[in-house]
DSSP file (Angstrom, degrees, kcal/mol; ACC not computed):
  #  RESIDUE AA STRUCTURE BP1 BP2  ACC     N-H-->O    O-->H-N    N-H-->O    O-->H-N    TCO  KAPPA ALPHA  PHI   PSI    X-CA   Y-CA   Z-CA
    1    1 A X    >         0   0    0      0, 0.0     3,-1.0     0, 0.0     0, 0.0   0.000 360.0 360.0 360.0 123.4    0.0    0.0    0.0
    2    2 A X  T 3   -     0   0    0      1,-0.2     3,-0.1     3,-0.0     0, 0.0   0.163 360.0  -1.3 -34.3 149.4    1.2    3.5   -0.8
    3    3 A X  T 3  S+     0   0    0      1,-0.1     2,-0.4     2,-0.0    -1,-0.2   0.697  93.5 124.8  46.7  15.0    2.4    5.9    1.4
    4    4 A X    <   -     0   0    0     -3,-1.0     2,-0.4     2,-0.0    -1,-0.1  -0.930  49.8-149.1-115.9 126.3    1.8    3.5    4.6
    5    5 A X        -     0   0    0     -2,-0.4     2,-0.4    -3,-0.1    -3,-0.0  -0.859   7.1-132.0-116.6 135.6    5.2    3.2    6.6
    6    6 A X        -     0   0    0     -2,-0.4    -2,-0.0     1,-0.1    -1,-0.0  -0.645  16.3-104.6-122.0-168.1    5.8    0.6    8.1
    7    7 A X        -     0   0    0     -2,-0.4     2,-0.4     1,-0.1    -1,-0.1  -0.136  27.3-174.3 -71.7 160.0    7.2    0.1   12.0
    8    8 A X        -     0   0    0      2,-0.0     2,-0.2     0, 0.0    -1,-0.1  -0.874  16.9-149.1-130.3  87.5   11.1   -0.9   12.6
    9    9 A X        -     0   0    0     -2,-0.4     2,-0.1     1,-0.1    -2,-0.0  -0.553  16.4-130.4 -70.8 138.0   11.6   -1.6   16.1
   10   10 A X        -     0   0    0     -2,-0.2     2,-0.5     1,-0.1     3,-0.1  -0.380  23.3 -99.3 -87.5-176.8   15.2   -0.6   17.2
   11   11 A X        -     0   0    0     -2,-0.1    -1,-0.1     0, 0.0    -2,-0.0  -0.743  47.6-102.4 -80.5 120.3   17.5   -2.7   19.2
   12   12 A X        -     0   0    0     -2,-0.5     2,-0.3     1,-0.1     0, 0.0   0.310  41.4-126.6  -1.7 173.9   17.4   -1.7   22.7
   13   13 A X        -     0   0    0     -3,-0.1     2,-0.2     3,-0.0    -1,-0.1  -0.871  29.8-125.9-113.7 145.2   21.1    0.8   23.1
   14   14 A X        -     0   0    0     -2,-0.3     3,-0.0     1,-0.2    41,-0.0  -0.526  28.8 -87.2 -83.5 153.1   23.2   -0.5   26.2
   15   15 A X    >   -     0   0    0     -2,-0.2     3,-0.6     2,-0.1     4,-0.4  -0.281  52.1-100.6 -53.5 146.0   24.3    1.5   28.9
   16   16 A X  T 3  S+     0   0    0      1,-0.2    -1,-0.0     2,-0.1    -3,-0.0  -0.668 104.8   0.7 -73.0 163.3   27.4    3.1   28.2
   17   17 A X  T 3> S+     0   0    0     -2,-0.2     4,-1.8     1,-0.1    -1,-0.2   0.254  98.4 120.3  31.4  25.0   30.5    1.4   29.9
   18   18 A X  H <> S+     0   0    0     -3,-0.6     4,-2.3     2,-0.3     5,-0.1   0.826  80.3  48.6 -52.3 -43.2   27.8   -1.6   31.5
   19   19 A X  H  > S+     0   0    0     -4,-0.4     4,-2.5     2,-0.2    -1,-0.2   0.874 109.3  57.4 -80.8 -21.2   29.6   -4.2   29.8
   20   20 A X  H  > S+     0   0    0      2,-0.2     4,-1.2     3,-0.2    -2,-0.3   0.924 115.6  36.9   9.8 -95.0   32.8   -2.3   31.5
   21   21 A X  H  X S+     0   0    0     -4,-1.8     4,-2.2     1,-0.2    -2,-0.2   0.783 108.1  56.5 -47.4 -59.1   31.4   -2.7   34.6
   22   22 A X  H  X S+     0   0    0     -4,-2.3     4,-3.7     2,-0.2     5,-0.3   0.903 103.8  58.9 -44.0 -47.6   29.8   -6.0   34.5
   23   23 A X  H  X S+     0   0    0     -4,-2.5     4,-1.6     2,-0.2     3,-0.3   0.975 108.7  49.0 -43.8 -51.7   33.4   -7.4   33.5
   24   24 A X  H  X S+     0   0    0     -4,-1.2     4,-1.9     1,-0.3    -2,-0.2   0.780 109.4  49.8 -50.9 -45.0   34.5   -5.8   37.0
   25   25 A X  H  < S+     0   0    0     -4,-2.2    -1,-0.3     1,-0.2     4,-0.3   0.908 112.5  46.7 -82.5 -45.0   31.9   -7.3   38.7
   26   26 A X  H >< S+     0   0    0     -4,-3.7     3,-1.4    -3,-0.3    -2,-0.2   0.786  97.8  68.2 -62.6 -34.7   32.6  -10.8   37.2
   27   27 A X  H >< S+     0   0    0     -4,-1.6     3,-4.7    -5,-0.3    -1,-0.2   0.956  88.4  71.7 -55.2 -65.2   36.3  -10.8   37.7
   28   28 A X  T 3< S+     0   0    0     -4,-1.9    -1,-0.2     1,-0.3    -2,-0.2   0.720  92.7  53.4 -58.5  -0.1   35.8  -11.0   41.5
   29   29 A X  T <  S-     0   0    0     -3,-1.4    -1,-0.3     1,-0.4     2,-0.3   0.278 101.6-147.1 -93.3   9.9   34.8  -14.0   41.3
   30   30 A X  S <  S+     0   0    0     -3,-4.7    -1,-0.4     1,-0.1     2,-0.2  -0.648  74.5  49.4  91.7-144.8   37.7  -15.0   39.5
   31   31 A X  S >>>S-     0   0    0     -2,-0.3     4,-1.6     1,-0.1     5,-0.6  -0.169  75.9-136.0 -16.8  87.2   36.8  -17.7   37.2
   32   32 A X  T 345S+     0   0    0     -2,-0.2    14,-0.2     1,-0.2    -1,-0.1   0.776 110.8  59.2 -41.6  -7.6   33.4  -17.0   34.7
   33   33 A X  T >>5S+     0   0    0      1,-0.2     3,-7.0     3,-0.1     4,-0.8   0.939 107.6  45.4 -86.6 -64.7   32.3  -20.5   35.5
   34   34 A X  H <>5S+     0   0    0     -3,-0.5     4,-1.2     1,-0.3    -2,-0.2   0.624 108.8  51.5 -82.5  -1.7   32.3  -19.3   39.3
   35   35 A X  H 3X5S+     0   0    0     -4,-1.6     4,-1.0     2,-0.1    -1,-0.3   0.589 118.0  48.9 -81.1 -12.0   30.4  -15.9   38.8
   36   36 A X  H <>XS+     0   0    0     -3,-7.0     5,-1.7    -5,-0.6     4,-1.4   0.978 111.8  40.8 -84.9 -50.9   28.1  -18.4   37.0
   37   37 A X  H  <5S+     0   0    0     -4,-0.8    -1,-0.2     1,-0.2     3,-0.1   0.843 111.6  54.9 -31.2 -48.1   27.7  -20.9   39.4
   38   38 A X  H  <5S+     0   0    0     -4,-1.2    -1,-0.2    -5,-0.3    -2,-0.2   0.857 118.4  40.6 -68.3 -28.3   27.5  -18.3   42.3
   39   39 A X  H  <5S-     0   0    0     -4,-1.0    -1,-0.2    -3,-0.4    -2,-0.2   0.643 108.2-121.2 -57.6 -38.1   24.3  -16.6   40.1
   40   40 A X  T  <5S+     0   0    0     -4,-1.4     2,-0.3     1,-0.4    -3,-0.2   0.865  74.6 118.7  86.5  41.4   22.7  -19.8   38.9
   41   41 A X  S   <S-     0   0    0     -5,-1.7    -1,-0.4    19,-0.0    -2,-0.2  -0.987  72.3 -99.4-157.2 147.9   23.2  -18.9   35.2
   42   42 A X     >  -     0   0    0     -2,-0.3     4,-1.8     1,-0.1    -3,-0.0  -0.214  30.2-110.3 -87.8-170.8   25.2  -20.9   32.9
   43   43 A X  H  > S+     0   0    0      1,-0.2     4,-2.8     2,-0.2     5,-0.3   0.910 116.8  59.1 -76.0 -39.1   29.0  -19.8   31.9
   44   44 A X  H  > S+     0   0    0      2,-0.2     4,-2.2     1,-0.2    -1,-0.2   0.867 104.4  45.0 -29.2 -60.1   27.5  -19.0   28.2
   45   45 A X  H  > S+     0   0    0      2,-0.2     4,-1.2     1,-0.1    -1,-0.2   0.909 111.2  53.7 -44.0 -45.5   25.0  -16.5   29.3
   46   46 A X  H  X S+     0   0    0     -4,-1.8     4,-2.9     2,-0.2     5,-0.4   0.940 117.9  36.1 -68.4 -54.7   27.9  -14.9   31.7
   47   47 A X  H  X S+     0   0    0     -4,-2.8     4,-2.2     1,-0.3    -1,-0.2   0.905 112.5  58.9 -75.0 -24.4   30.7  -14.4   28.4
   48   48 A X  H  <>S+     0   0    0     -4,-2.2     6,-0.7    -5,-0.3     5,-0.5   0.982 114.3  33.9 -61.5 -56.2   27.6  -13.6   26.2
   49   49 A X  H ><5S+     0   0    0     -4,-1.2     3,-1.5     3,-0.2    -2,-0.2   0.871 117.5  60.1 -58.5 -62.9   26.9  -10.3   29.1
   50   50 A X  H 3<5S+     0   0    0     -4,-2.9    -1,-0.2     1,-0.3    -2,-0.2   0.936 109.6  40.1 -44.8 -58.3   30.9  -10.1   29.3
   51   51 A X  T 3<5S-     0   0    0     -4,-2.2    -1,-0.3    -5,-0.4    -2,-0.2   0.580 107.7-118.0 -82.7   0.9   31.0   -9.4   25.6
   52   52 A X  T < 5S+     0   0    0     -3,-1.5    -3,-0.2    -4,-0.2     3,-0.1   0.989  79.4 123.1  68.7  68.9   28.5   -7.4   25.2
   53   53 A X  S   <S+     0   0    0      1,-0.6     2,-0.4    -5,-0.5    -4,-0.2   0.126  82.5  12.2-147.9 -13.3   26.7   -9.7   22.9
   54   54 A X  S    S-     0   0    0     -6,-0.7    -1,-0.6    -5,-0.1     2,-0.5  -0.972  74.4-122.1-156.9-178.1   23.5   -9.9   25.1
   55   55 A X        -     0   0    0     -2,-0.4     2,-0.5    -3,-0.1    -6,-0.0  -0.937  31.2-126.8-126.0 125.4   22.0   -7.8   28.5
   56   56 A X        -     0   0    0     -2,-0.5     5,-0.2    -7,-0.1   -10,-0.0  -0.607  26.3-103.2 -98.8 163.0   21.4   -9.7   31.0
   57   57 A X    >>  -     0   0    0     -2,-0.5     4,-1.2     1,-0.1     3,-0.5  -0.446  41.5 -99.8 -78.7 173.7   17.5   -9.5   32.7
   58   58 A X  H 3> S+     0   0    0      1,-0.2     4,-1.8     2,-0.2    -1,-0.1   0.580 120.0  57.3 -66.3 -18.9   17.1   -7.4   36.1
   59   59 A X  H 3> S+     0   0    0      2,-0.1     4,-3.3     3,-0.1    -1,-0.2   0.949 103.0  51.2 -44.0 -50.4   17.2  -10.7   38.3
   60   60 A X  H <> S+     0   0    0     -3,-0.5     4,-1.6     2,-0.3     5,-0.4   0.911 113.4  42.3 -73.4 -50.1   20.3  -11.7   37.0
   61   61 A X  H >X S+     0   0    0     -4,-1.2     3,-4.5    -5,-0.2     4,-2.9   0.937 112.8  59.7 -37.8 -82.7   22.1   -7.8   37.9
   62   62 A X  H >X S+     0   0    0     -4,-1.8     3,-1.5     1,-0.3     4,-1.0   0.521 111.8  36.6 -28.0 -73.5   20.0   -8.1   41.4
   63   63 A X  H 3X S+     0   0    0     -4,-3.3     4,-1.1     1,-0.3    -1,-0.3   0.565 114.6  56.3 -89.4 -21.2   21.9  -11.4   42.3
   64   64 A X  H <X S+     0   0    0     -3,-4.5     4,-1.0    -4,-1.6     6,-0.5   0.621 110.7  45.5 -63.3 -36.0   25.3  -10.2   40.7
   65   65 A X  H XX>S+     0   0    0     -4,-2.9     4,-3.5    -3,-1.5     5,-0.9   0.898 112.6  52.5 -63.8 -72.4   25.2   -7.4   42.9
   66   66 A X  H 3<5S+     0   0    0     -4,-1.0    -2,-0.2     1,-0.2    -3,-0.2   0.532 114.5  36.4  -3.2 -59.1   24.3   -9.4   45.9
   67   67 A X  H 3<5S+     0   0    0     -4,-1.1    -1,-0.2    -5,-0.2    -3,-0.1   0.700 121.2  45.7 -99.3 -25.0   26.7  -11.9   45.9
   68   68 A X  H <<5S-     0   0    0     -4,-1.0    -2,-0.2    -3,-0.7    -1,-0.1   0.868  98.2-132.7 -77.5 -25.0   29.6   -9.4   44.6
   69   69 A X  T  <5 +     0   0    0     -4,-3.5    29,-1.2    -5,-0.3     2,-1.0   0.487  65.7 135.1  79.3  11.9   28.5   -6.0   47.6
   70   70 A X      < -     0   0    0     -5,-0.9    -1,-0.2    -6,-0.5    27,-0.2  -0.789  62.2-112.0 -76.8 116.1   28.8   -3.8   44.4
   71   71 A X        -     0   0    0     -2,-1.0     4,-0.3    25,-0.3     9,-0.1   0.421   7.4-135.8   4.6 160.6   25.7   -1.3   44.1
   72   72 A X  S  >>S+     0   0    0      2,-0.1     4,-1.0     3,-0.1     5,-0.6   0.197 107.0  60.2-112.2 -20.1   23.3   -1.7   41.4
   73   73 A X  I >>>S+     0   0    0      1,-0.2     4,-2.9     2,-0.2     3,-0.7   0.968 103.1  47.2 -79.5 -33.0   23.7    1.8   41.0
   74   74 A X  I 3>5S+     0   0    0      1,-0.2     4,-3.7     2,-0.2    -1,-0.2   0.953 111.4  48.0 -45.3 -46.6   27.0    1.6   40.3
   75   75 A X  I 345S+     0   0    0     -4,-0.3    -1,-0.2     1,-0.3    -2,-0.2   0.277 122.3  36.8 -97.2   8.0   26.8   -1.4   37.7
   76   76 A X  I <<5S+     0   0    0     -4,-1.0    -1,-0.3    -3,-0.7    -2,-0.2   0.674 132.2  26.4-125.2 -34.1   23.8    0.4   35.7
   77   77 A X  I  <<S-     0   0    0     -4,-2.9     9,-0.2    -5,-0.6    -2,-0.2   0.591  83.3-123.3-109.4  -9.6   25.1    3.9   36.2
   78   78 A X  S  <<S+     0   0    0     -4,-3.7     2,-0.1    -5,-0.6    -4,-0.1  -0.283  87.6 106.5 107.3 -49.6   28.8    4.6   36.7
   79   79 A X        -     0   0    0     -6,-0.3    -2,-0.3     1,-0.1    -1,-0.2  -0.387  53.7-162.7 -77.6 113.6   27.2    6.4   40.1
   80   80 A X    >   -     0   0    0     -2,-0.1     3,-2.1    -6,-0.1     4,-0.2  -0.356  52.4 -68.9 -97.4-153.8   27.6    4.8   43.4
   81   81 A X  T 3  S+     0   0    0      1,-0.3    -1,-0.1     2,-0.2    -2,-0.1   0.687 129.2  53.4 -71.4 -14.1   25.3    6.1   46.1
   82   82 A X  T 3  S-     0   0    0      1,-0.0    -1,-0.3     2,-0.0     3,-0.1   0.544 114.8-108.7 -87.3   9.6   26.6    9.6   46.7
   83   83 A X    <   +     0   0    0     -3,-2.1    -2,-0.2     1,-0.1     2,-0.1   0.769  65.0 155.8  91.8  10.8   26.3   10.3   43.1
   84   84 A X        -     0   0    0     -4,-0.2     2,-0.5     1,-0.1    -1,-0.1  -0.213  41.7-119.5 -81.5 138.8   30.1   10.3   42.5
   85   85 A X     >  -     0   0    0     -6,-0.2     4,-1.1    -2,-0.1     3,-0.4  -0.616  20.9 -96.2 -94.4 148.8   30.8    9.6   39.1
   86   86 A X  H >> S+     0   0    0     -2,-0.5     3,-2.2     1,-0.2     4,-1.5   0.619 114.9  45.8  -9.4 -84.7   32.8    6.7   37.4
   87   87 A X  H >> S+     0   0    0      1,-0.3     3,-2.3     2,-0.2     4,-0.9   0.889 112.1  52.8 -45.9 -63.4   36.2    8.0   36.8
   88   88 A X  H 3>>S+     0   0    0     -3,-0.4     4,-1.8     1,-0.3     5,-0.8   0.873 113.2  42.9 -62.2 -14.7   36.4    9.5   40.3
   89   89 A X  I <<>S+     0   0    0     -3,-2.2     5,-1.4    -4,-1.1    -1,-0.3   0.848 116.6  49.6 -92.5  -6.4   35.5    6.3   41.9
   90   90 A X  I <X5S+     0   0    0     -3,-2.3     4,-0.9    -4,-1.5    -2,-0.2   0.998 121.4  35.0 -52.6 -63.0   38.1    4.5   39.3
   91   91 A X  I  <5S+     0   0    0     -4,-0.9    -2,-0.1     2,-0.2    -3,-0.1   0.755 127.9  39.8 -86.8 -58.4   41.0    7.0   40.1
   92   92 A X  I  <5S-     0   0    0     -4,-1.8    -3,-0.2    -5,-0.3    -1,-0.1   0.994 140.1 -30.6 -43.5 -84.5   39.9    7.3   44.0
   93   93 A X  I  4<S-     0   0    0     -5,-0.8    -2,-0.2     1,-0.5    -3,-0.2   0.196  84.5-107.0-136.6  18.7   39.0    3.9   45.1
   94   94 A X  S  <<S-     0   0    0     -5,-1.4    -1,-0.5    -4,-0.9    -2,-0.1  -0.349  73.2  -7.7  49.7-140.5   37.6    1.9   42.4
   95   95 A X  S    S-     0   0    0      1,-0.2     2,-0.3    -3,-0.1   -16,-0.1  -0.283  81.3 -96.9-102.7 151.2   34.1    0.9   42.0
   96   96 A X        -     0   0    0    -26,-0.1   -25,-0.3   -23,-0.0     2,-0.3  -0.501  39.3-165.1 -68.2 128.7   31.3    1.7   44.9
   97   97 A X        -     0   0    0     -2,-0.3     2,-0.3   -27,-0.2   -27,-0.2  -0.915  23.5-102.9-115.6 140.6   30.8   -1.1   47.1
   98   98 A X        -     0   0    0    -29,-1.2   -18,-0.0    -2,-0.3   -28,-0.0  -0.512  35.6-107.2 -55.6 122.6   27.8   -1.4   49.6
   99   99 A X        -     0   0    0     -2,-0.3     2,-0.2     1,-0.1    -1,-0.1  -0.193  26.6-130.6 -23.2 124.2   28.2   -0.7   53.2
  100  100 A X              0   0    0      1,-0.1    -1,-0.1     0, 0.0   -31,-0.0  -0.557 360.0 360.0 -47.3 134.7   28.0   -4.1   55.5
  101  101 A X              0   0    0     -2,-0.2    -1,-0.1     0, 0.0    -2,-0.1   0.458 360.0 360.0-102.7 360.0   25.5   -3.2   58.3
């Protein structure tokens, strides 16, 4: 039909520097099979997320934060909880980690 356009959805954009971050967060466990294990998600998913070749869903953050104490704010925004931005907490102290109570 003329003049009838039709819809394209785009492909989601990733945060910038997420898969950045996510690496970080996976590296403390050492080994991707043991960031996978500790998650419940196989070692595929984890290097797919690693490479930036997929997003992993908001469960899968939640329990990567959890088990590493980094922020969620951190690992979606650069930001930890005072609002400090990436670089200074690279440069400072590295990445914002949650308080123990």
């Amino acid at each position: 039909m003329k003049g009838k356009r039709q819809f394209r959805p785009r492909a989601p954009r990733a945060v910038p520097g997420l898969v950045d971050r996510l690496r970080d967060i996976v590296d403390t466990f050492g080994p991707i099979t043991e960031a996978a294990r500790v998650i419940e998600r196989s070692e595929g998913a984890v290097r797919k997320w690693c490479r930036g070749k997929s997003e992993p869903a908001a469960s899968d953050l939640r329990r990567l934060c959890e088990a590493s104490g980094y922020s969620a704010e951190w690992l979606l925004f650069g930001t930890d909880l005072q609002g400090r931005c990436e670089r200074e907490n690279r440069v400072l102290a590295g990445p914002a980690r949650l308080m123990s109570s």
